[in-house]
ROPASE-99917 format. One line per 10 residues: number of its first residue (from 1); their letters; for each residue x, y negated, z of N, C-alpha, C, CB. Coordinates in steps of 0.02 Angstrom, whole numbers, always signed. Glycine has a CB too. Layout:
% ROPASE-99917
NUM	a	X Y Z X Y Z X Y Z X Y Z; ... $
//
This chain:
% ROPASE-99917
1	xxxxxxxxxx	-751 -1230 +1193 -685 -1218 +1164 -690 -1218 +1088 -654 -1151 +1190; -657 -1253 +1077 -641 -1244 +968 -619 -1179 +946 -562 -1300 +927; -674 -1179 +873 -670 -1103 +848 -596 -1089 +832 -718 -1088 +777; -550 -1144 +817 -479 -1110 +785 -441 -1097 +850 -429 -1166 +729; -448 -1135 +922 -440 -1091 +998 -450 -1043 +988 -478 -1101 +1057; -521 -1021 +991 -533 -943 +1002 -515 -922 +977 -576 -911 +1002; -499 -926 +904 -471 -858 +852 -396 -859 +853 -495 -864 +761; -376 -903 +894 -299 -897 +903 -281 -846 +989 -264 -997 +908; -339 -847 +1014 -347 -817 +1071 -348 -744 +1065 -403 -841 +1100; -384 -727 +1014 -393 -655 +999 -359 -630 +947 -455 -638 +987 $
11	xxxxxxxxxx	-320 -670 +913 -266 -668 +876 -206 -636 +941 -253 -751 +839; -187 -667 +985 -128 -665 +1030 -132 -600 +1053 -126 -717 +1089; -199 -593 +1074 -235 -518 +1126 -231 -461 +1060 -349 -531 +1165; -271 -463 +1008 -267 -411 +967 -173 -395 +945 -321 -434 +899; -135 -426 +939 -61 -436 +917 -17 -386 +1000 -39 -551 +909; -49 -413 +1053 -13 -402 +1108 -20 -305 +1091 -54 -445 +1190; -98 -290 +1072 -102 -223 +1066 -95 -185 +1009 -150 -208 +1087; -63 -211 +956 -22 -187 +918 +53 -169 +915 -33 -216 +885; +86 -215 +939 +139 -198 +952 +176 -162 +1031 +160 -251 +932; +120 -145 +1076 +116 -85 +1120 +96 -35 +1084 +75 -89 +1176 $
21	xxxxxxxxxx	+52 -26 +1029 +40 +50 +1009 +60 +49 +936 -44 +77 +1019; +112 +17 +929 +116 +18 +835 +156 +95 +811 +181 -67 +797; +165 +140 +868 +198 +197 +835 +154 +244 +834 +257 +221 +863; +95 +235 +883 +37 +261 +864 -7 +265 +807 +11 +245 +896; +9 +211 +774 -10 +192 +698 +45 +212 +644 -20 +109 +691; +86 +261 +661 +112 +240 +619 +111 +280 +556 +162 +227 +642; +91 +270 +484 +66 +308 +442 -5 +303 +415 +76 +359 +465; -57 +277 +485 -112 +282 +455 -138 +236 +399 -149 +281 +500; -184 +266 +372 -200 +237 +315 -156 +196 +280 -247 +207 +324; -143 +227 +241 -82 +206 +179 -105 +232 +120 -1 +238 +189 $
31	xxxxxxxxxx	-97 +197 +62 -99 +219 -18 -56 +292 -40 -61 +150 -64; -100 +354 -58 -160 +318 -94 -223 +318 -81 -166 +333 -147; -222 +336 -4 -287 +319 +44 -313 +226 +54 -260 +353 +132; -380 +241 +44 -400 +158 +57 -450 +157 +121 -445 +120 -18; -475 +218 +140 -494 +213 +220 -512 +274 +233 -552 +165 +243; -558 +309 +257 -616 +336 +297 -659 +388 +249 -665 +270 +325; -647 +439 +229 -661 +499 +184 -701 +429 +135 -718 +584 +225; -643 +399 +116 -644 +357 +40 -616 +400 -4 -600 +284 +34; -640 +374 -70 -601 +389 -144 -529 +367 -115 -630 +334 -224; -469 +389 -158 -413 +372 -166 -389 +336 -230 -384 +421 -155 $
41	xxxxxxxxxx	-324 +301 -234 -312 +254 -288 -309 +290 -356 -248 +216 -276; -279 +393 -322 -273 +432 -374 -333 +426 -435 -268 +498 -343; -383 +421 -393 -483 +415 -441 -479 +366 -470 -567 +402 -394; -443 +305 -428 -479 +238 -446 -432 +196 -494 -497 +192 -376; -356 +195 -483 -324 +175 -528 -317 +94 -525 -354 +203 -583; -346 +64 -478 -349 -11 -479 -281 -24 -481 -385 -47 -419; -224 +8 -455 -187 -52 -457 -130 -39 -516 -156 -67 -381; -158 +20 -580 -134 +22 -631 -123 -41 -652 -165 +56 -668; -64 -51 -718 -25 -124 -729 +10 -143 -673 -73 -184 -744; +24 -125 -638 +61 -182 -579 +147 -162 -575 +19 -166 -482 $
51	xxxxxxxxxx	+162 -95 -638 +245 -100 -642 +289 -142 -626 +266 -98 -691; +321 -180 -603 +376 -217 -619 +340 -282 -590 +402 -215 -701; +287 -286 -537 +255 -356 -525 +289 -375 -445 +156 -352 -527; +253 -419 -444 +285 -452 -365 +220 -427 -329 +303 -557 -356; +220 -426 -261 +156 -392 -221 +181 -420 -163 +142 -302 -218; +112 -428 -144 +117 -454 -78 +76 -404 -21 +85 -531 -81; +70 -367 +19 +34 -327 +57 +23 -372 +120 +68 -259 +69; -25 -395 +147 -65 -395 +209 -76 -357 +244 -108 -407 +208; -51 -374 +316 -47 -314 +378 -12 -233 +345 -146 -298 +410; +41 -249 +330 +80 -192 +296 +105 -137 +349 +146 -223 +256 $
61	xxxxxxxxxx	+71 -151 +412 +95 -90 +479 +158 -64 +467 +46 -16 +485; +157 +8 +461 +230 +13 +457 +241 +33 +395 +262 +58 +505; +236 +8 +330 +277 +9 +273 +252 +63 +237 +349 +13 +285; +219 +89 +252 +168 +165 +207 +168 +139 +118 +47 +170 +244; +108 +100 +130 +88 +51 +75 +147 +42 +14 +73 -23 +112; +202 +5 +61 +243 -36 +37 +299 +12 -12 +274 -77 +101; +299 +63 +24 +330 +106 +7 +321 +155 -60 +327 +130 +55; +261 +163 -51 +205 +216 -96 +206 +157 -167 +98 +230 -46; +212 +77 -164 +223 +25 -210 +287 +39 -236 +218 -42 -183; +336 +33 -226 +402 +70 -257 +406 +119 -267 +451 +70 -231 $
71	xxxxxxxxxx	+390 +165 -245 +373 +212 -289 +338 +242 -335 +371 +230 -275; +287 +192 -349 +255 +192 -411 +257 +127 -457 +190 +209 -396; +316 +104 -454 +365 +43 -499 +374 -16 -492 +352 +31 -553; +324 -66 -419 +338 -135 -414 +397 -160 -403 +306 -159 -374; +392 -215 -439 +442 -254 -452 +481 -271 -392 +420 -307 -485; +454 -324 -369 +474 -364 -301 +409 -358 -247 +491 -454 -320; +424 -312 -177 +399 -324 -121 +389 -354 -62 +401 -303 -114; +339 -382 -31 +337 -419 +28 +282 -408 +72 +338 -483 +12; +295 -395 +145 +240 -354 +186 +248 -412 +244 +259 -259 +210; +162 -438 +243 +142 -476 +295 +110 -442 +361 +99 -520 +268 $
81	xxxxxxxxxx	+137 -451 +421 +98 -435 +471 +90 -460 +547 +110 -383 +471; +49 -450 +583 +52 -507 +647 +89 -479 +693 -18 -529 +685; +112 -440 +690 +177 -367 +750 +238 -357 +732 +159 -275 +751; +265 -375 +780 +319 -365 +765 +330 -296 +783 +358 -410 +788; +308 -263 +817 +295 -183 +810 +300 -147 +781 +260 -161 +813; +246 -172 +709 +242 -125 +666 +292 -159 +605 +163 -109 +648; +313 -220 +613 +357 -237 +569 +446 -190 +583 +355 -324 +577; +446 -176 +628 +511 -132 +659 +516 -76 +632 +510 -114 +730; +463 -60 +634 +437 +14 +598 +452 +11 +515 +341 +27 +611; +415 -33 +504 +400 -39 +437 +484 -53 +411 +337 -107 +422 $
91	xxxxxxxxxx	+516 -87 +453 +585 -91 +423 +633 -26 +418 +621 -141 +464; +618 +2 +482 +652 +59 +472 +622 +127 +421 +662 +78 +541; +563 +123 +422 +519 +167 +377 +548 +151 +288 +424 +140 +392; +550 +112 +283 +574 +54 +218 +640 +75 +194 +583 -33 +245; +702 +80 +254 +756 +98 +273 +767 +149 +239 +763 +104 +331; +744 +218 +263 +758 +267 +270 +736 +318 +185 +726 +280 +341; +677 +277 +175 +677 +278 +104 +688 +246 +34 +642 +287 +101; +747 +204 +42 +781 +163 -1 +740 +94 -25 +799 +206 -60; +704 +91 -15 +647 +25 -33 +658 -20 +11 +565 +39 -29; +675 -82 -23 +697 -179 -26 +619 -198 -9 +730 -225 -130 $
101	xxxxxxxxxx	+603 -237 +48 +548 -289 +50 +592 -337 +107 +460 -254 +78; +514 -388 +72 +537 -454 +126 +488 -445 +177 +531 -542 +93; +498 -444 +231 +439 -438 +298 +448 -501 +311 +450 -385 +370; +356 -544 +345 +360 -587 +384 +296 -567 +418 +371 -654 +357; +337 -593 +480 +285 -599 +550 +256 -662 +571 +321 -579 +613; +172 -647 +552 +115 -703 +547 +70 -689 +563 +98 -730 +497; -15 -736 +579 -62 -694 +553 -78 -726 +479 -125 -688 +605; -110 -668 +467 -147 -685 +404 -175 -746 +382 -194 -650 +400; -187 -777 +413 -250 -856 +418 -192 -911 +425 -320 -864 +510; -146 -905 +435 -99 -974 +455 -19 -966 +392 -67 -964 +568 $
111	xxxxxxxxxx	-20 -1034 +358 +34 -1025 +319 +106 -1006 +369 +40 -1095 +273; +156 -982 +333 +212 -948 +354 +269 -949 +321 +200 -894 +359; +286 -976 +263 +325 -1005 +242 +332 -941 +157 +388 -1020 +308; +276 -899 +136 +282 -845 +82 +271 -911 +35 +220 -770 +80; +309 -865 -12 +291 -937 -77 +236 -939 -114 +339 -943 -138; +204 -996 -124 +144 -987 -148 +130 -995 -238 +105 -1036 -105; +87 -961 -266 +63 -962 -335 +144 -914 -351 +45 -1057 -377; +144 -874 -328 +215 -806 -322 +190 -743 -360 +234 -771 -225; +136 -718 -316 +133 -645 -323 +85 -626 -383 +109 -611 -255; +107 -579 -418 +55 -550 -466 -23 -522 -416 +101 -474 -512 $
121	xxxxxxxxxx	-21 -469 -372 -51 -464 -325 -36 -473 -243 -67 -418 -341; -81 -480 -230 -88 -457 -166 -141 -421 -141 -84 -501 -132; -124 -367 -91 -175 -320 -43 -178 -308 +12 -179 -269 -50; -216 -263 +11 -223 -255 +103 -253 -209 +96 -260 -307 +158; -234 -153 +143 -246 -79 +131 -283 -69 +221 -155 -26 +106; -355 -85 +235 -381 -71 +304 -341 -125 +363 -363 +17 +321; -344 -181 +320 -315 -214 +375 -346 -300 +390 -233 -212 +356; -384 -312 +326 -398 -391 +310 -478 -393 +370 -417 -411 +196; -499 -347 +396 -552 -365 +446 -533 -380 +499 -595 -324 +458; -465 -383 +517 -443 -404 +574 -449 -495 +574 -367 -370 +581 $
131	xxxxxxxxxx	-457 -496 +506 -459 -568 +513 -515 -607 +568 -471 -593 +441; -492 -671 +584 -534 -719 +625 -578 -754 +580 -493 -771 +665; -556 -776 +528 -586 -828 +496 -577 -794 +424 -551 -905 +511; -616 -762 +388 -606 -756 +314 -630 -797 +264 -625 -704 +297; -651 -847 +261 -657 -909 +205 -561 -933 +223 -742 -994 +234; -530 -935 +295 -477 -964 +294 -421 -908 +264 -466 -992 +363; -444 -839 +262 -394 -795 +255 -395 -794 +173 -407 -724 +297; -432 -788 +144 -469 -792 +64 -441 -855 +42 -563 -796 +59; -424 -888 +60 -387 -972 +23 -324 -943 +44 -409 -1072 +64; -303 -939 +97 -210 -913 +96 -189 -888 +53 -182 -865 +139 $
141	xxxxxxxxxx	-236 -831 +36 -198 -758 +11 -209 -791 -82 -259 -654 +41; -281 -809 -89 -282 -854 -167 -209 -907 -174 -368 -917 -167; -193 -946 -111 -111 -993 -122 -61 -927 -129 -80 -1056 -34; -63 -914 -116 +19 -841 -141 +0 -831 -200 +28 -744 -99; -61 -818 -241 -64 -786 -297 -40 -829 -383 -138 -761 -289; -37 -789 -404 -29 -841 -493 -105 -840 -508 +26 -791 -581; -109 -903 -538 -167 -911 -576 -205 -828 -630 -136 -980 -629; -259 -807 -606 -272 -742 -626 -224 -665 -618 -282 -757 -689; -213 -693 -544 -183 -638 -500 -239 -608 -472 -134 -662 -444; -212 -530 -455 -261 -487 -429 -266 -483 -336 -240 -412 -465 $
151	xxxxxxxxxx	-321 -480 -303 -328 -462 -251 -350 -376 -249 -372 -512 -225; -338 -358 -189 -374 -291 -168 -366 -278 -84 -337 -223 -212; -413 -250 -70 -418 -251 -5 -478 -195 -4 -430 -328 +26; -459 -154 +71 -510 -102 +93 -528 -133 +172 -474 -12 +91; -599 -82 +196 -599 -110 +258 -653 -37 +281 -630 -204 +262; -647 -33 +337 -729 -16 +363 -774 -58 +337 -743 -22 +440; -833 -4 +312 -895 -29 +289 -939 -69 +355 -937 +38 +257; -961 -121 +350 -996 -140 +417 -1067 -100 +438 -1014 -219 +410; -1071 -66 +401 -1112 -7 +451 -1078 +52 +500 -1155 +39 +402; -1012 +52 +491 -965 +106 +516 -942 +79 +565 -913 +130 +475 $
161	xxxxxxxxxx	-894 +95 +600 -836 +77 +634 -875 +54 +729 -793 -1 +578; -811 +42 +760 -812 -6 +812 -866 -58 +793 -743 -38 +821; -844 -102 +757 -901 -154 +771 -969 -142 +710 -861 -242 +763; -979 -87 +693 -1025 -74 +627 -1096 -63 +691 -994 +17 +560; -1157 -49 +658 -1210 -63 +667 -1233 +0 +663 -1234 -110 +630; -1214 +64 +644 -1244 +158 +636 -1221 +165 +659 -1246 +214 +591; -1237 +234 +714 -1212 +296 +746 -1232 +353 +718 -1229 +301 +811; -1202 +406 +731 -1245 +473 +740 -1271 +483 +820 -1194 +543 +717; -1323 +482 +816 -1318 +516 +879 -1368 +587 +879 -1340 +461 +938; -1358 +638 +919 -1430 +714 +912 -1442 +692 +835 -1534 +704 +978 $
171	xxxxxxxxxx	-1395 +714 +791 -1395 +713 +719 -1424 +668 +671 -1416 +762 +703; -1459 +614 +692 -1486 +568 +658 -1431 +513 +653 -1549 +549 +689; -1446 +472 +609 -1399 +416 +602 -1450 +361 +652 -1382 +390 +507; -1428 +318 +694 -1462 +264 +750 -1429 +206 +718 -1441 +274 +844; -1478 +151 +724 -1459 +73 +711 -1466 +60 +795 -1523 +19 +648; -1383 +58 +815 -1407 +25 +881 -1386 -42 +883 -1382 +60 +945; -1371 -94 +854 -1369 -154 +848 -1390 -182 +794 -1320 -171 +859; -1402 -252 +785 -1417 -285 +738 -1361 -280 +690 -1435 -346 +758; -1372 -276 +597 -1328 -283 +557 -1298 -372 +550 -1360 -250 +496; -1356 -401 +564 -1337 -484 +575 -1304 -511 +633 -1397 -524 +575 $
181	xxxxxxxxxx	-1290 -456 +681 -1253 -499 +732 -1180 -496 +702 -1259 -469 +815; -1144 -572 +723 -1069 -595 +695 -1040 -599 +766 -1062 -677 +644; -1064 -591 +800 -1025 -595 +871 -947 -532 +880 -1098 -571 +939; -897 -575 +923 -859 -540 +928 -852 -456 +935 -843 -568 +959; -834 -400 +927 -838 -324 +956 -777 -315 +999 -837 -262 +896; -785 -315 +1065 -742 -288 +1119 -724 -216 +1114 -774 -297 +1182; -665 -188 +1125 -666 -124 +1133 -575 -90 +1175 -686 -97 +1045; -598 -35 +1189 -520 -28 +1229 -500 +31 +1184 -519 -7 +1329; -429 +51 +1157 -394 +87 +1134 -343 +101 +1154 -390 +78 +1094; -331 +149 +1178 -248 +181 +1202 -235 +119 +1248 -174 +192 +1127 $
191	xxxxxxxxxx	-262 +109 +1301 -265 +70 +1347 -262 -3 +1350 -230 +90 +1375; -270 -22 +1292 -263 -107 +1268 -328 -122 +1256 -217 -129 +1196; -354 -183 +1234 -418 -222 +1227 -399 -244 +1152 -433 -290 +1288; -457 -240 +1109 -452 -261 +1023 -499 -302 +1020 -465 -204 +961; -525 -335 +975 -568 -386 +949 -580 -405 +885 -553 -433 +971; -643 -367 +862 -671 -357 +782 -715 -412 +775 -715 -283 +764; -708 -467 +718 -745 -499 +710 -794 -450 +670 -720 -557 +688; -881 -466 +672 -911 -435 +654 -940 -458 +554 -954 -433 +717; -946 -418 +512 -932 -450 +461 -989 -415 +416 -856 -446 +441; -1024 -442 +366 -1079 -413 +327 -1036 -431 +259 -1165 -449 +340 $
201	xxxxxxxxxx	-1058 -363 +217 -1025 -377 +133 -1047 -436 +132 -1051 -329 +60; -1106 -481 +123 -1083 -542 +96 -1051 -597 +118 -1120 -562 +78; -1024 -575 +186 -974 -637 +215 -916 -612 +149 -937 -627 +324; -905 -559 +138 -839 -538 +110 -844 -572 +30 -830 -445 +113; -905 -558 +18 -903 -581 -68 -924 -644 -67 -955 -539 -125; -962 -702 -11 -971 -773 -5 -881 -800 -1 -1026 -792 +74; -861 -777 +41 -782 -801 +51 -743 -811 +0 -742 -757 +87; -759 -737 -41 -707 -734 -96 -718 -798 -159 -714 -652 -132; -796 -798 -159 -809 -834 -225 -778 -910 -205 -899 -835 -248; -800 -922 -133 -784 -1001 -113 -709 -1023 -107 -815 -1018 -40 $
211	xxxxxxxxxx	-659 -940 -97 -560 -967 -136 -576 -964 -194 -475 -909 -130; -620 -973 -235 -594 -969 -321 -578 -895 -337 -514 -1018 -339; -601 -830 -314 -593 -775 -352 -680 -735 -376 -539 -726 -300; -651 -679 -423 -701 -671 -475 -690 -585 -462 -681 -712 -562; -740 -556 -435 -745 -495 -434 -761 -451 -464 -761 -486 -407; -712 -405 -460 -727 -349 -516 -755 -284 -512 -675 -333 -544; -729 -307 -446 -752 -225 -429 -773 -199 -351 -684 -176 -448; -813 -190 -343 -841 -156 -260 -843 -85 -262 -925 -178 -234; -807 -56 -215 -818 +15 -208 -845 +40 -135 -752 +49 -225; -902 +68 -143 -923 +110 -76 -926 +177 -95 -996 +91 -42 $
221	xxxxxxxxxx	-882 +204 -95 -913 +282 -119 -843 +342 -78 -914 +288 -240; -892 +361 -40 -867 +438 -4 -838 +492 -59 -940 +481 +35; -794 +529 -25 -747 +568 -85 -785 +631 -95 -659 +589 -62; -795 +648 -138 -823 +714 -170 -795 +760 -121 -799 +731 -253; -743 +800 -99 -751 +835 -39 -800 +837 +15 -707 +825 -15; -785 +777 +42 -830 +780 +107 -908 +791 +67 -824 +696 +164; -899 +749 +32 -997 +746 -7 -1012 +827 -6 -1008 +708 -126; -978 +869 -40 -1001 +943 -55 -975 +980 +11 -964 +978 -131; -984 +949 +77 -948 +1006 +121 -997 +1030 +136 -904 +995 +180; -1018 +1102 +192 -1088 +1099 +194 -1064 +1142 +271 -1143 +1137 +119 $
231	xxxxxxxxxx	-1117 +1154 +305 -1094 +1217 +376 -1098 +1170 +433 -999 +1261 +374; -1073 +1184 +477 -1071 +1124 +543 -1012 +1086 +527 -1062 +1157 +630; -1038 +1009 +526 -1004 +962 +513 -998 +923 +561 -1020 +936 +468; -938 +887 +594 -931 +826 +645 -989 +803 +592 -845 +774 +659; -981 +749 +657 -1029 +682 +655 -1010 +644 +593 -1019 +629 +724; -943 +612 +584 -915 +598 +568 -918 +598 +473 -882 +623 +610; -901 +649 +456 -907 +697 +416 -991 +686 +369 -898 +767 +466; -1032 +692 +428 -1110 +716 +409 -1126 +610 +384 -1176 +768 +512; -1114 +586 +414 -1125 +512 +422 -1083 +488 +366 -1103 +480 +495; -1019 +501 +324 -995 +499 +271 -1030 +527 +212 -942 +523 +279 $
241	xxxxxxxxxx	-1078 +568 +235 -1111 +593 +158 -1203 +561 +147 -1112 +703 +161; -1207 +515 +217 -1265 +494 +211 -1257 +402 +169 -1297 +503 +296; -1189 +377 +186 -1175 +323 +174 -1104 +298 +198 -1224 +292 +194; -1062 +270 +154 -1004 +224 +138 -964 +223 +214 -1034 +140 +108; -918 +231 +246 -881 +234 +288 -820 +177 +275 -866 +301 +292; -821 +163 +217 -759 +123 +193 -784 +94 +128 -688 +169 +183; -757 +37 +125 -785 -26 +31 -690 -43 +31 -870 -154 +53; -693 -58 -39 -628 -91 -83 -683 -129 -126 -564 -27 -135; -648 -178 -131 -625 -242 -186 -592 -247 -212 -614 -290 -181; -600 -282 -282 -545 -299 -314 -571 -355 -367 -511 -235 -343 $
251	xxxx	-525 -403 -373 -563 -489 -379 -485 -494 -403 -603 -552 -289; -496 -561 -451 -446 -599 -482 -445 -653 -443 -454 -615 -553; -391 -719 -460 -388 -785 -454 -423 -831 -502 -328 -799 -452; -469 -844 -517 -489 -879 -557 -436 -936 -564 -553 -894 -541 $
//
């Protein structure tokens, strides 16, 4: 079967279980959270300058993001996502707190009719690993942007997560898989089936350089809370202060 089959396959299946559980999501991770006892934007400030700009958000769930952007001065908004689930949400979430966006329902990897060489930025707040193909998702999102437009994007660190490569287990951190395997990650959530492509930082920073962007910035760094907690700690918790749970980027358009 052809790779753009499959990733349209698990495109359909991951989408089917979003929009059965998109109210279950609804809220998580939003700005000025960027993942997983991460720094916040409050520390980091990346997306200072962006007053009065056009933005584009990737996988904008239900409108958190989008929202938290008007209210801290963008210009013109637009929230991409593959659910119409969480786009329902996101409209009414949007609604209810006076904030104008344009929603379209896509995935990420396939043009959709957003205008391109448009947006001052675009981001993605824990959502761009859903991608199938990121050399194809990294050229899309570079066509929306203006020439020396900003990207940003957070994700699980690929040692973390569902498809990451550490555990805790009897208090040690365990490598129970290879960090080099790219093979799909199966998993069931709130009774649906998901599908993580498996991804190493340098798929993320090979991709970026090969759309034409120029990076500025990598962040792996756990938030000073959790770092200084001390006493019986989840797993969770203890595995955040040994190493990165969550990375941000942030790259221009060359």
């Amino acid at each position: 079967m052809e790779a753009n089959v499959i990733d349209e396959a698990v495109r359909e299946k991951n989408k089917r279980y979003w929009n059965g559980a998109a109210d279950n999501w609804f809220g998580a991770t939003a700005l000025p959270e960027y993942g997983v006892y991460c720094v916040t934007e409050d520390e980091l400030h990346l997306f200072d300058g962006m007053r009065g700009k056009r933005l584009l958000e990737v996988g904008c769930g239900s409108g958190h993001s989008l929202v938290w952007q008007a209210q801290h001065g963008a210009g013109e908004l637009w929230g991409l996502d593959i659910s119409e689930g969480q786009l329902k949400n996101a409209a009414r979430h949007l609604a209810e707190n006076g904030v104008e966006a344009r929603l379209v329902c896509s995935p990420m990897e396939e043009p959709c009719g957003i205008p391109e060489g448009y947006f001052d930025c675009v981001y993605s707040i824990y959502a761009i690993g859903w991608s199938t193909d990121l050399a194809c998702t990294f050229r899309r999102l570079a066509a929306y942007l203006k020439p020396g437009g900003t990207l940003i994007f957070s994700w699980n660190h690929p040692l973390f997560g569902r498809a990451g490569c550490v555990h805790m287990q009897d208090g040690k951190l365990v490598f129970d898989k290879s960090y080099f395997d790219r093979g799909d990650t199966q998993f069931t959530m709130d009774d649906g089936v998901l599908y993580l492509r498996n991804y190493g930082i340098s798929d993320y920073v090979n991709a970026l350089a090969d759309a034409g962007f120029r990076i500025e910035r990598l962040v792996e760094q756990t938030d000073a809370e959790t770092l200084a907690a001390s006493g019986a700690l989840p797993d969770r918790v203890r595995q955040a202060q040994m190493h990165p749970l969550s990375f941000i980027f942030k790259a221009q358009k060359m």
